[in-house]
C-alpha positions in Angstrom: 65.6 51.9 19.6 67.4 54.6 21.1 69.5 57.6 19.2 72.9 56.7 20.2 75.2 59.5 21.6 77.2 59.4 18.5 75.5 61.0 16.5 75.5 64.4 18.6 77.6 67.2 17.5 80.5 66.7 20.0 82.3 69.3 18.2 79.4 72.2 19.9 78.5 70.2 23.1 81.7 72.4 25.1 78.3 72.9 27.1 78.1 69.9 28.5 80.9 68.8 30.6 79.8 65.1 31.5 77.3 63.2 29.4 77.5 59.6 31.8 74.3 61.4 33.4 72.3 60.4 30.1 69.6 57.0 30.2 68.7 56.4 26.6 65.1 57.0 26.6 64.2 57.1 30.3 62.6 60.9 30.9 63.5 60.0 35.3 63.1 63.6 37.3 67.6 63.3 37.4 67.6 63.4 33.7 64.4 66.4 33.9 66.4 68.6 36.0 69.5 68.2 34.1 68.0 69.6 30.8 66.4 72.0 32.7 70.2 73.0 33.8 71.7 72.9 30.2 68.1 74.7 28.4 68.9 77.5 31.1 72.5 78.1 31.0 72.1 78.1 26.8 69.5 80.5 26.1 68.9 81.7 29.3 70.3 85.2 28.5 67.7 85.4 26.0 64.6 85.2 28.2 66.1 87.1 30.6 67.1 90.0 28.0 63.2 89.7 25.9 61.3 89.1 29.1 58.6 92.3 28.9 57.6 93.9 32.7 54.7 92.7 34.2 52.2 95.3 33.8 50.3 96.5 36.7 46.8 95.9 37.5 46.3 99.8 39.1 45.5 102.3 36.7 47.6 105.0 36.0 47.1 108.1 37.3 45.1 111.0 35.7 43.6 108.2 33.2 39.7 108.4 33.6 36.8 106.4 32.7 38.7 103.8 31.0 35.9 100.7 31.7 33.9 103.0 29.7 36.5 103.5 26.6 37.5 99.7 26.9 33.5 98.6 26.8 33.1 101.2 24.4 36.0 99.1 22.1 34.7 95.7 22.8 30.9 96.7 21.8 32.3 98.1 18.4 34.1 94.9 18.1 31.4 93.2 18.5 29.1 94.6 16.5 32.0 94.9 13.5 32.1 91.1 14.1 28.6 90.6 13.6 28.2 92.7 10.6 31.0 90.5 8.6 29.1 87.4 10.2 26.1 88.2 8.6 27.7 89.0 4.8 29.1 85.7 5.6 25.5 84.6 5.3 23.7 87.0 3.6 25.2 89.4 2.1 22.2 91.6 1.0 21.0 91.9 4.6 24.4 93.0 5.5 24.5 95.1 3.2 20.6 96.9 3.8 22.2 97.1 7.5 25.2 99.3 6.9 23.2 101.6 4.5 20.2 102.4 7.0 22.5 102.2 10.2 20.8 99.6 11.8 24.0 97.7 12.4 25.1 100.4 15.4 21.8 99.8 17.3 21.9 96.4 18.2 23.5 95.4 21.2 25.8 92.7 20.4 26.6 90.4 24.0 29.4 91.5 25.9 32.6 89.7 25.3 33.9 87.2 27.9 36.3 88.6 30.5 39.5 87.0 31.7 37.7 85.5 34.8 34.8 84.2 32.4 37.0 82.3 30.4 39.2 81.1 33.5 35.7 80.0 35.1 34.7 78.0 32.0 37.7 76.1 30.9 40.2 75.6 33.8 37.8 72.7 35.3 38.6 71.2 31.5 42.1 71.8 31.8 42.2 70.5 34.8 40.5 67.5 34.3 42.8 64.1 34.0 42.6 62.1 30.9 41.2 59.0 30.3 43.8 56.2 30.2 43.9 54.3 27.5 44.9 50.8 28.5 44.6 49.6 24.7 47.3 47.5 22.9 46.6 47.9 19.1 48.5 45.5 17.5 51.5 46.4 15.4 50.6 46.1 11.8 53.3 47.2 10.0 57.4 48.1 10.6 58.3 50.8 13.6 59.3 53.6 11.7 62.3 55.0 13.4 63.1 56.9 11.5 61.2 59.5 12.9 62.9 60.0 15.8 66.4 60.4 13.3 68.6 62.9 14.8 68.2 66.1 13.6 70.7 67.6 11.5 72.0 71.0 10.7 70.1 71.0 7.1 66.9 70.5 9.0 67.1 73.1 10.9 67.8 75.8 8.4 65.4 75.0 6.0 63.1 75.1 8.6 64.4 78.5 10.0 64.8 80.0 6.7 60.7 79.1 5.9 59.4 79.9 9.3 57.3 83.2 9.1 57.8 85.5 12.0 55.0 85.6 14.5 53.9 86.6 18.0 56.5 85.1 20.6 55.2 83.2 23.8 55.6 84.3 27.2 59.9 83.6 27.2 59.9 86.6 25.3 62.2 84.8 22.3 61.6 85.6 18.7 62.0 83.6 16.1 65.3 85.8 15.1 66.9 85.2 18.2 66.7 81.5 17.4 67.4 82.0 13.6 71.0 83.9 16.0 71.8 80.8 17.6 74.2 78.6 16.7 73.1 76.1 14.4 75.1 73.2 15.9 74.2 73.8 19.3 70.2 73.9 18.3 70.7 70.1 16.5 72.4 69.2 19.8 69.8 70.2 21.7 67.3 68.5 19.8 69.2 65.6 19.9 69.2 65.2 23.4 65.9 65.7 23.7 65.5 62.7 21.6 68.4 60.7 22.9 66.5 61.4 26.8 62.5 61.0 25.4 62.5 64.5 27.1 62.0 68.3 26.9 63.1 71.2 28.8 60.2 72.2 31.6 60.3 75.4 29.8 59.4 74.4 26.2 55.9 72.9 28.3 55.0 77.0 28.9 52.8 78.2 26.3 50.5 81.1 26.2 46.7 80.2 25.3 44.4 83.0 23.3 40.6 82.4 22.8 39.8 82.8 18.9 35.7 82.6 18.6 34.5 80.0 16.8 31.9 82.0 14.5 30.7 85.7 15.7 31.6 87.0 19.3 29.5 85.4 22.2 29.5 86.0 25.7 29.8 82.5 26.3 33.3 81.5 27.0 32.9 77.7 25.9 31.7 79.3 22.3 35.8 80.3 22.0 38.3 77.9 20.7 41.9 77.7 22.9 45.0 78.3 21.4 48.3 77.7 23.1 51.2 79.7 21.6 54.5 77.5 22.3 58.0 78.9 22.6 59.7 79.2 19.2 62.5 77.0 19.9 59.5 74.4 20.2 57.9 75.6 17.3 61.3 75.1 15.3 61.7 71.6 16.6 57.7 70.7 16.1 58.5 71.4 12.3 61.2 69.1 11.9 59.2 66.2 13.4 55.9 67.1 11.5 58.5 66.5 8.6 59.7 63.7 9.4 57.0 62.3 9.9 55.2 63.6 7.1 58.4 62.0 4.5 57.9 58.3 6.9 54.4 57.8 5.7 54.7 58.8 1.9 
């Protein structure tokens, strides 16, 4: 079951001047590089106008021993890390630590650098799935509704909940989206549905490294997570929900 074009906004799709281009549900390179056109030409401007500068890699001038003050922040970190650890656990011994200053003359491992954690996980990154040639056997009715096309009221009860966080590498915050118009973000979203597709752009995240209990110099002891553009995040929500209502 495909979404059929009628339920688009036609009244905000002055964006799209031909829509013959579309295959319900077929995600060909043609139909690809056409969203890629449309994602572009409608927010474009706002990557273009949040994008920070890439910073350089040479230090500036006059700045001096700054391996020193940035090892010198990581080892506090560390050691601040493994202090709250160890209340976590005992809270006494944390506690007898602080008091006699013991807790400053450890020396807690260094933290991964950026090359450590590259090293460690981009072999698992890079690693192709295992296909799964299973075919379960359906068991019950295919919920469609699922994949219902989104709808203004979606959107801004989503938008109007969504906490403001840390934006991915396009540079656009969430109140640049909550600044779009509200027809042409359900359009979009439909499309994506109507095409079984996404923009190239929306599969751009930026992945931080959280530690899964104190600090360790071993990068596989960090958990990845990948930041996704908030656009996504926005349309994420309303599928989580939809799904979420389809299995009450």
């Amino acid at each position: 079951m495909a979404i059929n074009i009628e339920h688009l906004d036609l009244d905000d799709l002055d964006w799209v001047d031909d829509l013959d281009w579309v295959a319900d549900g077929c995600p060909a390179e043609d139909i690809r590089k056409k969203l890629d056109e449309l994602f572009a030409s409608w927010v474009g401007h706002l990557v273009r106008g949040e994008r920070a500068p890439a910073r350089s890699h040479q230090p500036a001038a006059g700045v001096t021993n700054l391996n020193c003050e940035l090892d010198t922040r990581r080892r506090r970190r560390a050691q601040y890390s493994a202090i709250q650890h160890l209340y976590g656990r005992k809270p006494s011994a944390a506690a007898h630590k602080v008091l006699d200053g013991s807790w400053e003359c450890n020396d807690p491992c260094p933290m991964p650098t950026l090359e450590d954690f590259r090293m460690a996980w981009q072999p698992i990154f890079e690693t192709p799935s295992i296909k799964d040639n299973r075919r379960p056997t359906c068991v019950g009715q295919v919920k469609w509704e699922i994949v219902s096309p989104v709808t203004p009221g979606q959107s801004e009860q989503v938008l109007t909940e969504g906490a403001s966080s840390a934006p991915d590498p396009d540079g656009v915050k969430l109140k640049d989206v909550i600044g779009l118009r509200i027809g042409e973000l359900c359009s979009h979203f439909n499309l994506w549905l109507l095409c079984g597709s996404q923009p190239s752009a929306m599969c751009v995240g930026r992945t931080i490294y959280i530690p899964k209990g104190s600090e360790s110099s071993n990068a596989l002891k960090y958990r990845p997570i990948t930041i996704a553009s908030h656009i996504l995040r926005v349309f994420h929500k309303i599928m989580a929900r939809n799904l979420m209502c389809s299995c009450l």
